[in-house]
C-alpha positions, 0 to 999 in steps of 0.5 A: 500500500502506498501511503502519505503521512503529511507532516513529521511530527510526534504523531506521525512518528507514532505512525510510522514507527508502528508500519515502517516494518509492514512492506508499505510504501511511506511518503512524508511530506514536510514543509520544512526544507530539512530535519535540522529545519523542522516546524515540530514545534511539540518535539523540537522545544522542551521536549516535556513528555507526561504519562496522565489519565486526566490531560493531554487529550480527550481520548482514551489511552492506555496508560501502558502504551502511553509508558511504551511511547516515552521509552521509545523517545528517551532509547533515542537519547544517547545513554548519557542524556537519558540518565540526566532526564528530569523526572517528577510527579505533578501533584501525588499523593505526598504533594505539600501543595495538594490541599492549598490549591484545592482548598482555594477552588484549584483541581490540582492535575496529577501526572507523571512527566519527563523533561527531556529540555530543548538542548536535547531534542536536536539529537533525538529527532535526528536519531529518529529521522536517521532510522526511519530514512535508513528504511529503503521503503521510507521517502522523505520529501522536505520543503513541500506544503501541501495544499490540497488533498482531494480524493481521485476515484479510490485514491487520494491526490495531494498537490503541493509546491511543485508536488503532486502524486496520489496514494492509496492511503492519507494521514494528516499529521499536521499539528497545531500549525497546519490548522491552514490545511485542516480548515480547508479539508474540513471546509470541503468535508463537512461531515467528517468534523464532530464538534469543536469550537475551542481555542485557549487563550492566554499569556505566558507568565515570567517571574524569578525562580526563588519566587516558586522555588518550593513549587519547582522542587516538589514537582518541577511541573505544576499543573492546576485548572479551575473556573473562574467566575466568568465561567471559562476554565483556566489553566496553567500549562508548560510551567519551565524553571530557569527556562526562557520566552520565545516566540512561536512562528506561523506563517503570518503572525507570531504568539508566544512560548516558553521552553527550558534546556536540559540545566535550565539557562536563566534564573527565571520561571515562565508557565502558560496562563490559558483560557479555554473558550468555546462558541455556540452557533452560528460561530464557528471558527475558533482558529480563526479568532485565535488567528485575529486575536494574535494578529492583533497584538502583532500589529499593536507590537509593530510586526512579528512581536508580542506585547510585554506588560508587568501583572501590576499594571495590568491590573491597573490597565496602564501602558507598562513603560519600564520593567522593574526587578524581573528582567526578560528572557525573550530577546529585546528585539521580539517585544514591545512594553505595551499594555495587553488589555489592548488585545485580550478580549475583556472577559479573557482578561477578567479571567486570566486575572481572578486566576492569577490572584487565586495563584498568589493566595497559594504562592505569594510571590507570583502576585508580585507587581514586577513579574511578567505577562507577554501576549497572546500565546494562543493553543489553536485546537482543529474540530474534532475529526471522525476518523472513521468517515472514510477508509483511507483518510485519518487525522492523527495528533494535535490536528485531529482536534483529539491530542493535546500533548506529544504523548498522546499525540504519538499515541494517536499515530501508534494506535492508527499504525497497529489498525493498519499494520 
């Protein structure tokens, strides 16, 4: 069978891992011009892998597959890396913080995560790549986006940049970033979408590491959610000790992220403030709200920059002008001082407010007027996909809508490889 997988990403790796040994013809179609260029954004920054019954997506995984999955990516480290992994449990039965979050209305979430860090990540998604290009049945074809799947009688036909060729058997793997793609197929087949009319919304939160240092020692990752009074869900995600802010690239406009090296590189703390929003009809669009939203700040920023605001003058809805003792780690030419009430809708902000002075009952110190907020970060969900619609088309990983995290996005494409293989 001669199969496309569009997009090399956690999913896709999943996938290919599972059929690479079944006699079939693999065609991996990547925009980028080559690995070492890749756009995974999930496995190419902080490479933090967790094994939860409760996040990471809304399908049901094994937690024995999800434990095969993280070994197969830590047996792709060098023996001297994997002994240095990070390791720790979010909120376990002996967590110190456990009933200070939930008695101020936090649903603490439990996890057991591994911090690969960024620095590392390089090697491992070349050691991948080498293994699967060494297959003489396995082709990949770098600097190709496609931009068009349709079906051609029993075939599928992708077209591209100077691409075009047909298949038995189609899997998008496109992740968040290929929302583009996903929107178009969607539009073109309704009926394979579900649901889904979630976006989450939010800042990337930076202030020093002794502020949280008691936090970041018990578990390094901590990970709490609870619904504010607006009535959205907030959450806090990819919290990174001595990590840095970065911004996140999509073809025409830039949010912001945050990663950590295997050491840490800063003296700074940075995590993800999220609010989960969702539409009714006839709305029907959330990436592209997500999308406006983003672009928003650019333009407010003077191009492909964010918006920097310390969390006092936040709240008092005044321009930040200066920073006071928490310096920055995104570069200095990635943003601008600004005031981010400027771009978030305001229930987002009441929101991403009542959440973060909940978080300073519980850790005093990350209400301190001087820490940092940078916006938009923004985590774009495509509609829920039906992967059962058709025979020989499947969306895997985060862009099915289904996945929300490199373990379960690769389990997605190992359980997709097993049905098949």
């Amino acid at each position: 069978m001669k199969i496309a997988v569009v997009g090399f990403g956690a999913a896709a790796i999943g996938f290919i891992n599972e059929i690479k040994d079944k006699g079939h013809e693999i065609h991996v179609i990547e925009k980028s011009r080559d690995i070492y260029s890749s756009s995974i954004s999930g496995i190419r920054s902080d490479g933090k892998l967790f094994i939860s019954s409760s996040m990471g997506g809304d399908i049901e995984i094994p937690l024995e597959t999800q434990k095969e999955v993280v070994n197969f990516y830590l047996d792709k480290l060098d023996e001297s890396e994997r002994k240095d992994v990070r390791t720790g449990i979010s909120f376990d039965r002996k967590s110190t913080f456990f009933e200070k979050f939930y008695s101020k209305g936090f649903e603490p979430v439990n996890a057991y995560f591994y911090h690969i860090g960024t620095d590392r990540l390089k090697n491992l998604l070349e050691n991948i790549y080498n293994e699967f290009s060494s297959y003489k049945n396995i082709k990949f074809h770098f600097g190709i986006k496609a931009e068009n799947v349709s079906f051609d009688g029993n075939k599928i036909k992708i077209t591209g940049s100077n691409f075009e060729d047909t298949f038995d058997y189609v899997v998008i793997s496109v992740g968040r970033s290929g929302h583009g793609l996903v929107k178009s197929m969607t539009t073109d087949h309704p009926e394979i979408v579900t649901s889904g009319n979630i976006v989450d919304v939010g800042i990337r939160y930076e202030l020093p590491d002794h502020a949280v240092e008691k936090l970041n020692e018990e578990m390094y990752e901590f990970k709490v959610r609870m619904r504010t009074k607006t009535g959205y869900m907030v959450r806090t995600f990819c919290n990174n000790p001595s990590g840095r802010v970065v911004l996140e690239e999509y073809d025409d406009f830039v949010t912001v992220n945050g990663h950590s090296n295997s050491n840490g590189n800063s003296e700074n703390t940075n995590f993800a403030v999220l609010c989960s929003t969702s539409f009714t009809e006839p709305f029907n669009d959330p990436i592209g709200y997500g999308t406006y939203i983003s672009k928003l700040g650019n333009i407010l920023a003077g191009g492909r920059k964010v918006i920097l605001q310390t969390y006092g003058e936040f709240l008092e809805n005044k321009r930040t002008k200066r920073i006071g003792r928490v310096k920055p780690t995104l570069s200095d030419e990635s943003y601008i001082l600004g005031d981010i009430n400027l771009v978030l809708p305001r229930r987002i902000a009441i929101s991403l407010a009542e959440f973060i002075e909940k978080l300073g009952e519980v850790v005093p110190a990350i209400v301190y007027s001087d820490n940092l907020m940078y916006a938009v970060e923004v985590k774009f969900y495509s509609k829920k996909i039906n992967n059962e619609k058709y025979k020989n088309l499947k969306f895997i990983g985060d862009c099915s809508g289904h996945t929300r995290s490199i373990t379960y996005a690769t389990c997605h494409g190992k359980m997709l490889g097993r049905s098949i293989a």
